[in-house]
Backbone as a chain_set.jsonl record, in Angstrom:
{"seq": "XXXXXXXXXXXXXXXXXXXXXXXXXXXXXXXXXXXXXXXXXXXXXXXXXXXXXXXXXXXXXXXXXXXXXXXXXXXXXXXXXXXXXXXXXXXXXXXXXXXXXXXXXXXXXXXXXXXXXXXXXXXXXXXXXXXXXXXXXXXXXXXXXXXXXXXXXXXXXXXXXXXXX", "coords": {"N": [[14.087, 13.187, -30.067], [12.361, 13.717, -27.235], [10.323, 16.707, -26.27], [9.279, 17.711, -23.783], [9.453, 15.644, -20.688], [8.138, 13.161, -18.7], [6.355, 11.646, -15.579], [4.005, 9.711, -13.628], [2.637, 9.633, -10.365], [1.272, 7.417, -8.702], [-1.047, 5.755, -6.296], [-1.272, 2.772, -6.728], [-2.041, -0.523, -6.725], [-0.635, -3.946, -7.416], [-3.436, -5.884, -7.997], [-3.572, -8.527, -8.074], [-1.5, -9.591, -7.365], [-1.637, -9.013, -4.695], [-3.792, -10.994, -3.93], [-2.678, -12.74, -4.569], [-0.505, -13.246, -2.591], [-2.299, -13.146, -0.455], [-3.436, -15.544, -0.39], [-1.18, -17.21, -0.18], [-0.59, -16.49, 2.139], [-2.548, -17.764, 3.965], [-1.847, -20.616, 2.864], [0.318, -20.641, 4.846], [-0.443, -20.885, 7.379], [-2.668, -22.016, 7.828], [-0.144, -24.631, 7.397], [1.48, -23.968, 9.633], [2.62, -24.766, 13.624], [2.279, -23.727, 15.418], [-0.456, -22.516, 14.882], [-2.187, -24.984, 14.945], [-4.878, -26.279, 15.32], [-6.538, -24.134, 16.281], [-8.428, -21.553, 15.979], [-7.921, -19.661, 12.71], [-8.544, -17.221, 10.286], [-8.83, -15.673, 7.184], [-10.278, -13.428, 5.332], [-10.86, -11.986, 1.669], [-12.016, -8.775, 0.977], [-12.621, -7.606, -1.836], [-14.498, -5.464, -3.705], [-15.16, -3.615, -1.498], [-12.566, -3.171, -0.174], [-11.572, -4.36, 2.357], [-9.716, -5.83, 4.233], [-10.264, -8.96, 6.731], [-9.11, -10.555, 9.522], [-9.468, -12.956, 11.169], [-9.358, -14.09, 14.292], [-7.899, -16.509, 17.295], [-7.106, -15.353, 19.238], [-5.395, -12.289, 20.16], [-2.359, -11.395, 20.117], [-2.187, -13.965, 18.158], [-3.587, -13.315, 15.839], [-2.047, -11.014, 15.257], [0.112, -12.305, 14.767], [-0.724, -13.449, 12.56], [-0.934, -11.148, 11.263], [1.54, -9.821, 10.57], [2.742, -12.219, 8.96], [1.222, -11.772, 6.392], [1.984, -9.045, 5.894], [4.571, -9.662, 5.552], [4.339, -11.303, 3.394], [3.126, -9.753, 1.046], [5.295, -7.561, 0.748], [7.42, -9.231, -0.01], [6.3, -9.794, -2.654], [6.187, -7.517, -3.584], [4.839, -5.236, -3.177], [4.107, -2.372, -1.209], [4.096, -2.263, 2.69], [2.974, -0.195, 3.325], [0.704, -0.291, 2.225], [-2.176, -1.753, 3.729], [-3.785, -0.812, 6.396], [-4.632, -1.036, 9.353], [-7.42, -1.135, 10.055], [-10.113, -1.547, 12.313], [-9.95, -3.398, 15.392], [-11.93, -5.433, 17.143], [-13.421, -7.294, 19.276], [-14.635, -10.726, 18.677], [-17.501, -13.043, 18.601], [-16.741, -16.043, 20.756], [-14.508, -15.143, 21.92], [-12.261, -14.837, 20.024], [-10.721, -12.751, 18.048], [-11.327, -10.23, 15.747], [-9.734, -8.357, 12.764], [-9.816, -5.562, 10.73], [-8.067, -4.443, 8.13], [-7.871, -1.8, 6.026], [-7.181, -1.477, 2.388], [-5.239, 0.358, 0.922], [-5.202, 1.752, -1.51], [-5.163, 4.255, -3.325], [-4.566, 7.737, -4.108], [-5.411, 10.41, -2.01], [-6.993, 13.414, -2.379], [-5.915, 15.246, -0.832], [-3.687, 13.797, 0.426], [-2.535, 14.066, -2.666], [-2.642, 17.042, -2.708], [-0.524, 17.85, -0.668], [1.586, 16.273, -1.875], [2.301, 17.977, -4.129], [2.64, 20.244, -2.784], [5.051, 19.699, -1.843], [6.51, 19.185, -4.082], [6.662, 21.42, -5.348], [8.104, 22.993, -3.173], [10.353, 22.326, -3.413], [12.146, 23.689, -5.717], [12.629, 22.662, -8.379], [12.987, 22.754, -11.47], [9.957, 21.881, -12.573], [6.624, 20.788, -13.191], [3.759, 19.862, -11.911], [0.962, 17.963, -11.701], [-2.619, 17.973, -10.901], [-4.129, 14.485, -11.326], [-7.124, 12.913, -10.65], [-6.792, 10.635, -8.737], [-3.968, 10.629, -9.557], [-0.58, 12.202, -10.139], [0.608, 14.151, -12.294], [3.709, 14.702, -13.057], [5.583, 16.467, -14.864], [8.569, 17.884, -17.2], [11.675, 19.081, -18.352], [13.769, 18.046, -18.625], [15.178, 14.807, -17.598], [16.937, 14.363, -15.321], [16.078, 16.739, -13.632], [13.378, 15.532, -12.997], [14.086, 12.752, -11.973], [15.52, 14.26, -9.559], [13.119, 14.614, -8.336], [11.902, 12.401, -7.86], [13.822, 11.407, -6.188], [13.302, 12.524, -3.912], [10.676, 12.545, -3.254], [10.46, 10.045, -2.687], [12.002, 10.198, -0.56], [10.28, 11.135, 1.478], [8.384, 10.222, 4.409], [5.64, 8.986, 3.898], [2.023, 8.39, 3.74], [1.431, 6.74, 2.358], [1.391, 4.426, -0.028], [3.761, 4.492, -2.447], [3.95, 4.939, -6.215], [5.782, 5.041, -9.042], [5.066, 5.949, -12.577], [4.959, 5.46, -15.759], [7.431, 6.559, -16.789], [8.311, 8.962, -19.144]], "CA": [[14.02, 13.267, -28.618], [11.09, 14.398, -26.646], [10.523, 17.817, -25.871], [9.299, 17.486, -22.312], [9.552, 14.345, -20.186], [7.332, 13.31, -17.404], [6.122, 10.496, -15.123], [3.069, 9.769, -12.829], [2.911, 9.589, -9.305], [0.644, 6.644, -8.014], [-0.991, 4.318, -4.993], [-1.974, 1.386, -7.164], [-0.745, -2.105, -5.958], [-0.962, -5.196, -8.492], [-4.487, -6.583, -7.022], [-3.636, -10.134, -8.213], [-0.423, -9.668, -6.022], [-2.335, -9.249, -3.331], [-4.808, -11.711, -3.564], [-1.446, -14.313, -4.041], [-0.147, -12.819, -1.116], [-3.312, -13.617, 0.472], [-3.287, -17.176, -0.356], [0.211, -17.938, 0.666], [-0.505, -16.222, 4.041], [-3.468, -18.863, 4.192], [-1.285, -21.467, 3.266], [1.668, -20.933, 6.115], [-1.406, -20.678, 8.993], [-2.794, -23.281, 8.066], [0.616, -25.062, 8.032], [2.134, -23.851, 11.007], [2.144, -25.461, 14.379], [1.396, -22.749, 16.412], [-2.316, -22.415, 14.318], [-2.61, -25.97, 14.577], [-6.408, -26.189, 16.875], [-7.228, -22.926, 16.831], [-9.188, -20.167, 14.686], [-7.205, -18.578, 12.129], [-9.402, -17.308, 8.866], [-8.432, -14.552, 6.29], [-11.459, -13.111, 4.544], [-10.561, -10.596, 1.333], [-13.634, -7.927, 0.352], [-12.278, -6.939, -2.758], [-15.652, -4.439, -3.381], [-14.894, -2.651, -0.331], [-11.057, -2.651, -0.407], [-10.503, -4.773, 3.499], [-9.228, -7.923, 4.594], [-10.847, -9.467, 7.68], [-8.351, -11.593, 9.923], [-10.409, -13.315, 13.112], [-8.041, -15.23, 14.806], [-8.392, -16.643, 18.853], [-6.445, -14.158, 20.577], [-4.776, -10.751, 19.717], [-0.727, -12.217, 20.033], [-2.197, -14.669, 16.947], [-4.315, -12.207, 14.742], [-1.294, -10.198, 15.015], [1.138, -13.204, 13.882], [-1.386, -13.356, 11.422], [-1.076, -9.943, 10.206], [3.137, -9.998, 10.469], [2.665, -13.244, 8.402], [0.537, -11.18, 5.523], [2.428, -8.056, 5.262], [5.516, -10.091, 4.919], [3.758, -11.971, 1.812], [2.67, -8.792, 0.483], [6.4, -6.932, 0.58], [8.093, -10.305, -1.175], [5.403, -9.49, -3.718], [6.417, -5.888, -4.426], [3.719, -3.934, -2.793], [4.737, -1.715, -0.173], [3.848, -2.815, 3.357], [1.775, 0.913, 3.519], [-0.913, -0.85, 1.403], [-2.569, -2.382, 3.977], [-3.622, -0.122, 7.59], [-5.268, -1.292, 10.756], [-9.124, 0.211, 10.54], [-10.211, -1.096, 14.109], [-9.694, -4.397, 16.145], [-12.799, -5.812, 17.773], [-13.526, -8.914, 20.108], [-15.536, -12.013, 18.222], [-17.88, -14.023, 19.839], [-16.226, -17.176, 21.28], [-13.673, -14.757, 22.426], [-11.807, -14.405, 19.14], [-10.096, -11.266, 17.624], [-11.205, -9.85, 14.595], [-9.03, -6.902, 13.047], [-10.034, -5.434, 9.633], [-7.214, -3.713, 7.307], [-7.856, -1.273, 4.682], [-6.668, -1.503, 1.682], [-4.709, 1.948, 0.361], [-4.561, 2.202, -3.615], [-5.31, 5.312, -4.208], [-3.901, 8.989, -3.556], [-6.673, 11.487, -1.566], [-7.069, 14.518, -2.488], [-5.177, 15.436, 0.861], [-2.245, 13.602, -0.293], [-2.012, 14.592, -3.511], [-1.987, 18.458, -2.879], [0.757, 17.575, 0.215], [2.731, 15.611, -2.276], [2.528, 18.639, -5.093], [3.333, 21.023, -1.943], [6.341, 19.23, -1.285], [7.366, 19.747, -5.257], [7.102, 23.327, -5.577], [9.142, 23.695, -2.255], [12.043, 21.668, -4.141], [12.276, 25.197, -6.417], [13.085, 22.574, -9.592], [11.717, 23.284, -12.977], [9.124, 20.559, -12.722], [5.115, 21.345, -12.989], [2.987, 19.218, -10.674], [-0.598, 18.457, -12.048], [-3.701, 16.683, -9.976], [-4.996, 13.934, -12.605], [-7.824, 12.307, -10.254], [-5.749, 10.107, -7.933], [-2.791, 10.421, -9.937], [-0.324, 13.057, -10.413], [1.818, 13.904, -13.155], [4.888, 15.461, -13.352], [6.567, 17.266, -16.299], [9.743, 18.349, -16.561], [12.451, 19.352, -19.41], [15.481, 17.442, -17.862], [14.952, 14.171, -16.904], [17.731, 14.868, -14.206], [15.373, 17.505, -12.659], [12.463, 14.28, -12.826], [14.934, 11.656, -11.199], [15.585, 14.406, -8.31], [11.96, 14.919, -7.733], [11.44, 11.038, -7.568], [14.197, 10.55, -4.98], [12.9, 13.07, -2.99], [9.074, 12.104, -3.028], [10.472, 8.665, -1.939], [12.574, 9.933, 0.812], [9.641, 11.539, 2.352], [7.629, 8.846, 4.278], [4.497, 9.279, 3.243], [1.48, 7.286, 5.038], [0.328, 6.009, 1.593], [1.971, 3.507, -1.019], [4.093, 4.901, -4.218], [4.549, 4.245, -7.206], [6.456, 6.034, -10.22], [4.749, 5.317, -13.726], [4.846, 6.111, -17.203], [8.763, 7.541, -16.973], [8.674, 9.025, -20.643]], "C": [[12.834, 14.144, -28.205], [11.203, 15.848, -26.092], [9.874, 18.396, -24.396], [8.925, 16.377, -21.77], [8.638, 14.407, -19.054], [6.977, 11.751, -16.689], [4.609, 10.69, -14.204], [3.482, 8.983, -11.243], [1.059, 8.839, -9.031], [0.132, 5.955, -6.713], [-1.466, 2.999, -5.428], [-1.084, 0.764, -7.148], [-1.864, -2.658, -7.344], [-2.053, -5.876, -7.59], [-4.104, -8.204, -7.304], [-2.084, -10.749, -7.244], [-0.772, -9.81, -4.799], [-2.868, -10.258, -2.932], [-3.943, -13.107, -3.433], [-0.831, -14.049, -2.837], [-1.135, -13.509, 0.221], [-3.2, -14.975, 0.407], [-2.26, -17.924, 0.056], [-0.017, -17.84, 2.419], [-1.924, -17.442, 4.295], [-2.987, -20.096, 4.886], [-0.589, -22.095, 4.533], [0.874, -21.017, 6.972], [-1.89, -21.825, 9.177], [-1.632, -25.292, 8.211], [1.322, -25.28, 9.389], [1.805, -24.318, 11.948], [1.889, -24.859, 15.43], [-0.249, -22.107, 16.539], [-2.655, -23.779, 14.605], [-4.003, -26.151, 15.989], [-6.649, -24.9, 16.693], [-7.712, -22.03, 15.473], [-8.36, -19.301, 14.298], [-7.828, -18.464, 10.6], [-8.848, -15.906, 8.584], [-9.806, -13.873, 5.286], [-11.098, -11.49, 3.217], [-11.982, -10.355, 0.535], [-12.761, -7.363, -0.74], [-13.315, -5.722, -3.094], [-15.086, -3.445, -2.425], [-13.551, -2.191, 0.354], [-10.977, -3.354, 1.279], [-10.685, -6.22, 3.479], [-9.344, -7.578, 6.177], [-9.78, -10.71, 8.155], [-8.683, -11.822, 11.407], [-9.516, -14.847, 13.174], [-8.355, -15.398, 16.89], [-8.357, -16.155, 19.553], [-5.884, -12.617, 19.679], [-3.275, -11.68, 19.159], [-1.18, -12.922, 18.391], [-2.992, -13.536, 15.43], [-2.867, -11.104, 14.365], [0.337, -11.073, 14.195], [0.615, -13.222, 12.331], [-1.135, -12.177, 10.334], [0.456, -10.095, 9.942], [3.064, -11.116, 9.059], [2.209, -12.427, 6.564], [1.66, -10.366, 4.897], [4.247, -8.66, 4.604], [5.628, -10.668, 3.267], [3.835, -10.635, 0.813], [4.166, -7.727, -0.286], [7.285, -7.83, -0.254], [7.38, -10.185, -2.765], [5.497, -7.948, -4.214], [5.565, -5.01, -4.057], [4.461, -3.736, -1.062], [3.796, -2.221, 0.693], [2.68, -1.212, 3.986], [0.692, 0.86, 2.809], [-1.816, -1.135, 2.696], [-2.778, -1.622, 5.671], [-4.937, -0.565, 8.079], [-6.623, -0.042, 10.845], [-9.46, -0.208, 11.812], [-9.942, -2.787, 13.82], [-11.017, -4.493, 17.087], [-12.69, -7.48, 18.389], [-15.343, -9.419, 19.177], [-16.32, -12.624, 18.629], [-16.594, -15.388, 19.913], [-14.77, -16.956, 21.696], [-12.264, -14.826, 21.491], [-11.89, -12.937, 18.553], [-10.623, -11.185, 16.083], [-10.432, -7.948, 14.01], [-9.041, -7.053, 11.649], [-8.795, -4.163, 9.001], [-7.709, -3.333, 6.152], [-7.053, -1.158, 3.926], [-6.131, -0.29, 0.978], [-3.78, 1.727, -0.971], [-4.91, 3.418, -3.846], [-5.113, 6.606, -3.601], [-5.161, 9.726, -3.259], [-5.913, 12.597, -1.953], [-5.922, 15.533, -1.451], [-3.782, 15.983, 0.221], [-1.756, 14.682, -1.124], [-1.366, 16.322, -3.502], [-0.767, 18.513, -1.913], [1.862, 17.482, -0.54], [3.182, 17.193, -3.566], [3.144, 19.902, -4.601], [5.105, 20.693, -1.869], [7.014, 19.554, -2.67], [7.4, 20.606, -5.629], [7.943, 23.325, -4.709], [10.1, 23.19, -2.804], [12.417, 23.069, -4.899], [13.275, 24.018, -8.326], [12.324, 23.026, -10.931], [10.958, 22.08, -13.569], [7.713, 21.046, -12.273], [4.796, 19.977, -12.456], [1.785, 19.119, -10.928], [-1.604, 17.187, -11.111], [-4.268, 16.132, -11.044], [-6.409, 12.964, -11.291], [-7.419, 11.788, -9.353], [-4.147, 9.611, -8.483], [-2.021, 11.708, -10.384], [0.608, 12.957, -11.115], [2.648, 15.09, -13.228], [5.521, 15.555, -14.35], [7.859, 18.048, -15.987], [10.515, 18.407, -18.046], [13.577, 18.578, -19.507], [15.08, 16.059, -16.826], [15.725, 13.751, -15.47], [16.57, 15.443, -13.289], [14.214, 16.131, -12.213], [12.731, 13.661, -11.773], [15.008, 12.446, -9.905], [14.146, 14.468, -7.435], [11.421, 13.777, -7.362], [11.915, 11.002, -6.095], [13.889, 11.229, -3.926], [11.517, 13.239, -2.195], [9.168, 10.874, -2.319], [11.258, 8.533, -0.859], [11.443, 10.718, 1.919], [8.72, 10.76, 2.325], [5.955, 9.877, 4.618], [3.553, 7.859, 4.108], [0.811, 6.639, 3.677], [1.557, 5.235, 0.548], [2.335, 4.307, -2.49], [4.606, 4.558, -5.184], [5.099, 5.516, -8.32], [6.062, 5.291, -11.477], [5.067, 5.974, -14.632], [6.172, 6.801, -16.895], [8.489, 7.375, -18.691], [9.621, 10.536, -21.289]], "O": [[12.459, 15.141, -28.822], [12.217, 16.131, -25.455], [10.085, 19.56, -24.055], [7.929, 15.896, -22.311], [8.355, 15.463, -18.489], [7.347, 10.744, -17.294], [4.14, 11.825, -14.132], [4.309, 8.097, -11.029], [-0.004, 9.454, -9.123], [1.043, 5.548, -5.992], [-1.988, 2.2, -4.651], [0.115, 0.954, -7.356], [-2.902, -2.305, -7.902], [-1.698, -6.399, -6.533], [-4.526, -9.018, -6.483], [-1.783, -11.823, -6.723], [-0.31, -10.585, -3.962], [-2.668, -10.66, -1.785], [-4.149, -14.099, -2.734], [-0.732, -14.997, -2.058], [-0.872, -14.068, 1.285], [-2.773, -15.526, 1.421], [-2.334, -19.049, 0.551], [0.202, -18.558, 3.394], [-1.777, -17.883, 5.435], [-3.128, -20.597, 6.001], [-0.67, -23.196, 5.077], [1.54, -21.397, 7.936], [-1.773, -22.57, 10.151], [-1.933, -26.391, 8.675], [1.622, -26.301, 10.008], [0.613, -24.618, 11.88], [1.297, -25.389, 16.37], [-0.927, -21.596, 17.431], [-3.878, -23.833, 14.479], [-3.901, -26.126, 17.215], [-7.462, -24.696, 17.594], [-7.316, -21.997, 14.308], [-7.954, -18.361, 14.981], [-7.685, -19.381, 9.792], [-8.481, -15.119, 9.457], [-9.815, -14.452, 4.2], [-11.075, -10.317, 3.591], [-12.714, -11.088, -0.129], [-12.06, -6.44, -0.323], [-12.831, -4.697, -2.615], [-14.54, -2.43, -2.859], [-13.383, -1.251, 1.13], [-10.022, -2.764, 1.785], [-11.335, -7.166, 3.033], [-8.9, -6.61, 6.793], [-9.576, -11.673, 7.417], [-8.361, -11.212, 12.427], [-9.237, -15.891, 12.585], [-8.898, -14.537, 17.582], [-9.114, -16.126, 20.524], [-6.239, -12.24, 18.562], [-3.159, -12.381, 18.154], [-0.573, -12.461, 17.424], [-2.618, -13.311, 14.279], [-2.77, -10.519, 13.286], [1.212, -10.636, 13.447], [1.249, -13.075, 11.286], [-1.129, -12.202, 9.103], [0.643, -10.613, 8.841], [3.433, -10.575, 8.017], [2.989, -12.633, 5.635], [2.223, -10.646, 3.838], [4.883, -8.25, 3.633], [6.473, -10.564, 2.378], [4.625, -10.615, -0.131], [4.164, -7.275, -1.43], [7.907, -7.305, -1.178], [7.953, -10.475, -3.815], [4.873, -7.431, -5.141], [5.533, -3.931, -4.65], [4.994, -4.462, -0.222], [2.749, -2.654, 0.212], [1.834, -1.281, 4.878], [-0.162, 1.743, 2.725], [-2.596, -0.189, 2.591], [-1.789, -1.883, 6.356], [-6.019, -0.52, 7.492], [-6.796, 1.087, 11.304], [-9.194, 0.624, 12.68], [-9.79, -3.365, 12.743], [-11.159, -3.534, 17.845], [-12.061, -8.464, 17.999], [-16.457, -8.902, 19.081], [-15.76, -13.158, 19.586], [-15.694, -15.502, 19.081], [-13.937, -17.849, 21.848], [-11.195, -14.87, 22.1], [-12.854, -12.172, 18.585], [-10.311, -12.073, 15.29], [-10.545, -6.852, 14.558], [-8.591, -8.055, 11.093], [-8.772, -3.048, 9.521], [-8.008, -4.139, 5.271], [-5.975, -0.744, 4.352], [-7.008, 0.093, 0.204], [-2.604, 1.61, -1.317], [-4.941, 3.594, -5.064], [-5.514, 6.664, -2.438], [-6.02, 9.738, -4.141], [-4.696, 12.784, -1.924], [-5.302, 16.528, -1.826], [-3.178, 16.993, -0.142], [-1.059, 15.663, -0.864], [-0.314, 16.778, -3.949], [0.126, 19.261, -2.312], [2.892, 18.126, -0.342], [4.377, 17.379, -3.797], [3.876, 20.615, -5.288], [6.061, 21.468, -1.857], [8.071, 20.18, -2.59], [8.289, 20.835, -6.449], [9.001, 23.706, -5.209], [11.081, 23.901, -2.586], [13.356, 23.562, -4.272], [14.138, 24.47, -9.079], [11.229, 23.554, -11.124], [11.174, 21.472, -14.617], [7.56, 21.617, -11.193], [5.59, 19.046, -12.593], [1.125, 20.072, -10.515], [-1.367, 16.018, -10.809], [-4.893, 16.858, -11.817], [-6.09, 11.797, -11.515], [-7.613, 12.621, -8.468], [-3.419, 8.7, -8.087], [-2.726, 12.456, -11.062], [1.463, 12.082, -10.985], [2.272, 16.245, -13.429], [6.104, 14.554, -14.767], [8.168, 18.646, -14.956], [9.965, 17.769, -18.944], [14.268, 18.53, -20.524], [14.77, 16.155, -15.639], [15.229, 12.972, -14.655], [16.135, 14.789, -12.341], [14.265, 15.767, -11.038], [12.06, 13.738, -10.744], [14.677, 11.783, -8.923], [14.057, 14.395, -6.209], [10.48, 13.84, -6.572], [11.226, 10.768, -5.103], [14.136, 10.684, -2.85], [11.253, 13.753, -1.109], [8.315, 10.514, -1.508], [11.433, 7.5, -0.213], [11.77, 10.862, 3.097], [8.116, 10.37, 1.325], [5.522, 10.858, 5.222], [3.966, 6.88, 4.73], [-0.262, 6.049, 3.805], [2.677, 5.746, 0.552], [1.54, 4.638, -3.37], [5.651, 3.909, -5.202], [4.766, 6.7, -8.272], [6.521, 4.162, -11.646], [5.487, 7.118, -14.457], [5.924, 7.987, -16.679], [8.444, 6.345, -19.364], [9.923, 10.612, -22.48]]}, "num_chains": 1, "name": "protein.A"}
């Protein structure tokens, strides 16, 4: 048996989840009969981490996005992947509204999230690995409480729990 246990604390989403996510939400728009005539396009920048959704009006860009994040949450990535950078008007009087993509823990975060596990007072160390933090611990009890308590505080970024060993 191991002589101290630990896990990592993540924001990485499955990118090939996404990008099926993306393609279903394609699919249904271009099914649906409320898109049927009108401008509805999905554009993903993988490079630059956003997705581009220019659609005719606001009301539809925004079905559009509902439509997405739903894909995205059936797919296992949290629906805090994906945040509203701005909303601009198109020519021909189409909406475009670009979403960033959030994989990875800031600096910010991370010391917030390592704040929040010292104030627990368990016997669990807290280390910054780059955008990932790992937690050690003697008692995978003490671990498990520090999980459910990282995941009951909402957090504006996407988490994941890796490497439980």
């Amino acid at each position: 048996m191991a002589k101290e246990h630990s896990f990592d604390i993540s924001a990485e989403i499955d990118k090939q989840e996404l990008k099926n996510a993306i393609e279903q939400t394609k699919k249904e728009v271009a099914n649906r009969y409320d898109f049927k005539g009108l401008k509805a396009d999905i554009d993903y920048n993988e490079k630059n981490k956003i997705i581009t959704l220019l659609s005719s009006s606001d009301n539809k860009a925004d079905a559009i996005k509902d439509i997405l994040i739903s894909k995205i949450i059936k797919r296992g990535i949290s629906s805090k992947a994906l945040k509203e950078q701005k909303r601009e008007t198109a020519s021909g009087g189409n909406t475009k509204v670009y979403l960033n993509i959030i994989d990875s823990i800031s600096s910010d975060d991370a010391k917030n999230i390592v704040k929040n596990i010292k104030l627990l007072k368990l016997k669990v160390q807290a280390s910054i690995r780059g955008d990932v933090i790992r937690v050690t611990a003697k008692s995978i009890d003490d671990l498990q409480a520090c999980m459910k308590t990282i995941e009951a505080k909402d957090l504006e970024i996407p988490i994941n729990f890796t490497n439980l060993k």
